[in-house]
N, C-alpha and C positions, 0 to 999 in steps of 0.2 A: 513668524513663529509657526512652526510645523507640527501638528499634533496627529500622535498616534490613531488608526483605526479603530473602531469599537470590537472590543472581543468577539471572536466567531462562533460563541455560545457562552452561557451564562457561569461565569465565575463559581458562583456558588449553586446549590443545587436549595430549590424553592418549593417547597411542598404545603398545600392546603391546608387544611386541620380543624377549621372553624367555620361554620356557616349561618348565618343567621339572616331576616328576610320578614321585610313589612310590607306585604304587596294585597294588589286589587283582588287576590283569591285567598287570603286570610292573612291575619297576624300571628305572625312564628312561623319558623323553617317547615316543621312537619303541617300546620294549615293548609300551607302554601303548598308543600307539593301533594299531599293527597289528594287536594282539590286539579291540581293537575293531571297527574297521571288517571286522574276520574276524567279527564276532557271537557272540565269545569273553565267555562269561557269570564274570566274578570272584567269584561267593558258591559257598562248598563248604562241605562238613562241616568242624567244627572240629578242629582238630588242635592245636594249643596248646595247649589244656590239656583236661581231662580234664570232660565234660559229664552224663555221668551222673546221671539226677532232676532234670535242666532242661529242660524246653518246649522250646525253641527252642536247635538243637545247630548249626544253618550261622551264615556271616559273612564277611566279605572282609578274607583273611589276604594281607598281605604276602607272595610269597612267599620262602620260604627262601633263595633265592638272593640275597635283599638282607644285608650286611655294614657292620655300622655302623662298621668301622672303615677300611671303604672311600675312607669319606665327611668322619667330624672327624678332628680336631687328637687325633692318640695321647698326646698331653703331657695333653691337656683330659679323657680318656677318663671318667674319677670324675665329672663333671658333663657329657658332654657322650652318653658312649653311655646314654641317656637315649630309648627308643623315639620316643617322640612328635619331642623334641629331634633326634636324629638323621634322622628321615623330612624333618624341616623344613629341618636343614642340604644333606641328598641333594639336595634338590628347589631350592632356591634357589639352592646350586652352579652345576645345570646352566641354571637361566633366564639366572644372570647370564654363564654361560660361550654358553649362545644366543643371546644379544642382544650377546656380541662387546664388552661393558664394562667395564672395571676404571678404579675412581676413579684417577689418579697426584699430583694434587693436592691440598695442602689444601684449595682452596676446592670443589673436585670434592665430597669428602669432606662437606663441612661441609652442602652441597644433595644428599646419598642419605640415604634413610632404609628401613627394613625396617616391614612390619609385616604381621605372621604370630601369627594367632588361633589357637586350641584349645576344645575343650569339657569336656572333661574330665581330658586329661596322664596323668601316671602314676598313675594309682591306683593298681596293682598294686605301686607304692612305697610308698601309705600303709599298702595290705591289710599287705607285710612286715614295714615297722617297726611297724606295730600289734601286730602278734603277739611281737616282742622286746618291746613296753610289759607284754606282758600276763602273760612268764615273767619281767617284773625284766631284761632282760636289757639294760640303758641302756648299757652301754659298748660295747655292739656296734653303738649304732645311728650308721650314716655320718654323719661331721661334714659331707657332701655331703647328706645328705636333705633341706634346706629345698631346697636349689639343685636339685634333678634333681625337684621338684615342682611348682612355681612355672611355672605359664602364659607370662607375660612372655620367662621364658631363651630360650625359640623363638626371638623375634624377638632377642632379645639376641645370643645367639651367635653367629646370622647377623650382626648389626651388627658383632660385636667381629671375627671371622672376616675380614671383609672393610673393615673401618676408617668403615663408613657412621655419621655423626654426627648427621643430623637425628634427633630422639627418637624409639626406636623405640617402636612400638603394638602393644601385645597386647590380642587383644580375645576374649573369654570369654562366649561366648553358645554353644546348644545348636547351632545351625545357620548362624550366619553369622561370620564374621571380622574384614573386611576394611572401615577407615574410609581414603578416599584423602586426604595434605593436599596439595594439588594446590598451593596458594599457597608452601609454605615449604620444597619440592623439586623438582630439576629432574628424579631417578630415586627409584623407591621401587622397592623387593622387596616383593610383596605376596603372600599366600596365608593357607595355612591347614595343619593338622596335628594329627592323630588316631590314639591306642593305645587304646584304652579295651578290647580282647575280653580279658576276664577275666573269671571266675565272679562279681565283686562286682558288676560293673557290666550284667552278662548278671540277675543277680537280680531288679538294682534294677528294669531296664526288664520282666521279667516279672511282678513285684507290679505294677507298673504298668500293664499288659496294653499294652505297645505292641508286643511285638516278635511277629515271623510265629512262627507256632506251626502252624499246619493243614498247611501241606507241606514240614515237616521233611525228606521222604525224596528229595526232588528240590529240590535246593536252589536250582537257577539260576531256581524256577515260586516261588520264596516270598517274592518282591518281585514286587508286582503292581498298580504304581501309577494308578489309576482302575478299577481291575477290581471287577467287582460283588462277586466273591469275598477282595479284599484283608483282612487280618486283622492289619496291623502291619508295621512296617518291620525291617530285617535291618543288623544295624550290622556296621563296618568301620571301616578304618584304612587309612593312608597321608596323603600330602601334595602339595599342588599351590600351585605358586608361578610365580607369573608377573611379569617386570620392567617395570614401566613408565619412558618417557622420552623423553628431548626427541630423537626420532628424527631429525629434517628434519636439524640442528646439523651429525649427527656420518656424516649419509648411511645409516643403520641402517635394516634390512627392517623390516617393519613388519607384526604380524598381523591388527590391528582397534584399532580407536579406542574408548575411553569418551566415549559422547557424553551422559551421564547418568546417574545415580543415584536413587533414594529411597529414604527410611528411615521408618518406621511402627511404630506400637503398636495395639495395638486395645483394651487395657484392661480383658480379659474375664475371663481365667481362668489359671490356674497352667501347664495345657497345651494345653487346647484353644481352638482359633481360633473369633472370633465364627462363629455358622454361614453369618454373610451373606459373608466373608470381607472383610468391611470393610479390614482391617486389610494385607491383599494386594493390594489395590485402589490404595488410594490410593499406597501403595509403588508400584508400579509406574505409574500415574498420575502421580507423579512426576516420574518417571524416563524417561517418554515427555516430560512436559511442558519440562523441561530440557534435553532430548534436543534441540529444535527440529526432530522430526521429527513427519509426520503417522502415524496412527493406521493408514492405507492403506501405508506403507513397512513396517509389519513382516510378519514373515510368519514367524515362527519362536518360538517362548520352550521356553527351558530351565525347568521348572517345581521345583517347591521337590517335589512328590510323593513323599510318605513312604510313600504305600501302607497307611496309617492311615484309618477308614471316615469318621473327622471333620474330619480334614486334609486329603483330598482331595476331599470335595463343598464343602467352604467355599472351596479355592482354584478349584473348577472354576467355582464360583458368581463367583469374583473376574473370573477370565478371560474370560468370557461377559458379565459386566456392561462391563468396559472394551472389549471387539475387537468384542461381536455377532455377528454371523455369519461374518466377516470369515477367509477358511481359514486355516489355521496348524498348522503342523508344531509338536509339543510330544514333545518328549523329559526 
């Protein structure tokens, strides 16, 4: 069987509309960027929980002032105040309350679709009930523990929450989220959603030698993406979600258009990226090539920069082999 190539740019035409945003520099879209554009640094020493005899004690905490019961359904609370779950529901609330849309139709209903990734959910769920496996204690463990674990409920809830019927997409990868079906919706909720600062997962990635360890004592200088002296990246949590939709229709603002995508492998190794950065390359090669834009129109890339010493000269290698010399702002 023979199958067609993929279209040489997007079908339909995809426009923003909606943004909303649970991150380490506040809760809600405008928190979060006023604190930014102030050059308000979100990694602090950890406060959650208790770090002592671990390398690396900073991370980007939610902070406190976020209230999970702000945000779900108090009836749903047993499966839904669910960290990761709830940062996802906060966030996609407010995209779909920014972009000014609520389905009222079935057929409305039947073309929305959610889909909101994770990388790792609740661990701190399994660490608990693992510890009732291990005293015998099986009647204690929540008849809710499969459901407040499970990757998918992100987007699920969101769908159930607001009646969206196209299937939702959970997608479980370390760093990316987000598949669009541009063909078989006219609105999607799309993002992404992360709890993972716990001692289990702060372990994992220290036998692993990924996380910053050398400037513990300043924490805002311990992400330091292309820096000669980078030594690992600093994990966090939060959620961002943004609406996409048929803006022209319904007269809806609009913040930016997808005029592209790609997706890649490179087939090298468990974590580290080929050193040529092959694999970043052609992804964004892509995604320019789809785009129907010249290689002279951009002038900006938001870069994937873990601040890892093999993750960032393979992607600087990426960027350098597609632009040239060509200047660009990279954040």
């Amino acid at each position: 069987m023979v199958f067609a190539p993929p279209p040489a740019a997007l079908s339909r035409r995809v426009v923003v509309t909606g943004l909303g945003a649970v991150t380490p520099l506040g809760v809600g879209l405008e928190a979060t960027w006023n604190r930014l554009i102030h050059g308000d640094c979100g990694v602090s020493a950890i406060t959650s929980f208790d770090t002592h005899g671990l390398e690396c004690k900073v991370g980007g905490q939610v902070p406190d002032s976020f209230n999970a019961l702000d945000h779900i359904n108090p009836r749903e609370a047993r499966s839904q105040d669910v960290r990761f779950i709830s940062f996802a529901i906060a966030a996609a609330n407010e995209a779909i309350r920014d972009a000014n849309w609520t389905p009222t139709t079935e057929s409305q209903k039947e073309r929305a679709g959610v889909a909101i990734g994770a990388g790792i959910g609740n661990l701190q769920e399994i660490v608990d009930t693992g510890s009732l496996i291990q005293q015998q204690k099986f009647r204690r463990v929540s008849p809710f523990f499969v459901p407040r674990i499970l990757i998918n409920l992100a987007a699920g809830h969101v769908s159930m929450m607001h009646g969206l019927k196209v299937p939702s997409i959970p997608r479980t990868h370390a760093n990316v989220s987000v598949k669009l079906p541009f063909r078989y919706a006219d609105v999607m909720v799309a993002g992404g959603s992360e709890a993972s600062l716990n001692p289990l997962s702060f372990c994992g990635f220290l036998r692993a030698k990924a996380l910053a360890t050398k400037v513990i004592h300043a924490p805002a200088e311990a992400s330091r993406p292309f820096d000669q002296h980078r030594d690992g990246f600093v994990m966090g949590e939060g959620a961002g979600v943004v609406d996409y939709d048929h803006a022209k229709a319904r007269g809806a603002k609009i913040y930016g258009e997808v005029r592209g995508y790609g997706l890649s492998g490179d087939a090298h190794h468990l974590t580290a990226p080929h050193e040529s950065g092959d694999g970043a390359f052609r992804a964004m090669q892509a995604a320019l090539g789809q785009s129907g834009l010249d290689i002279t129109d951009i002038d900006y890339i938001n870069a994937h920069a873990t601040s890892t010493p093999l993750g960032d000269a393979a992607e600087n290698r990426a960027i350098k082999r597609l632009f040239g010399k060509l200047p660009l702002r990279n954040t």
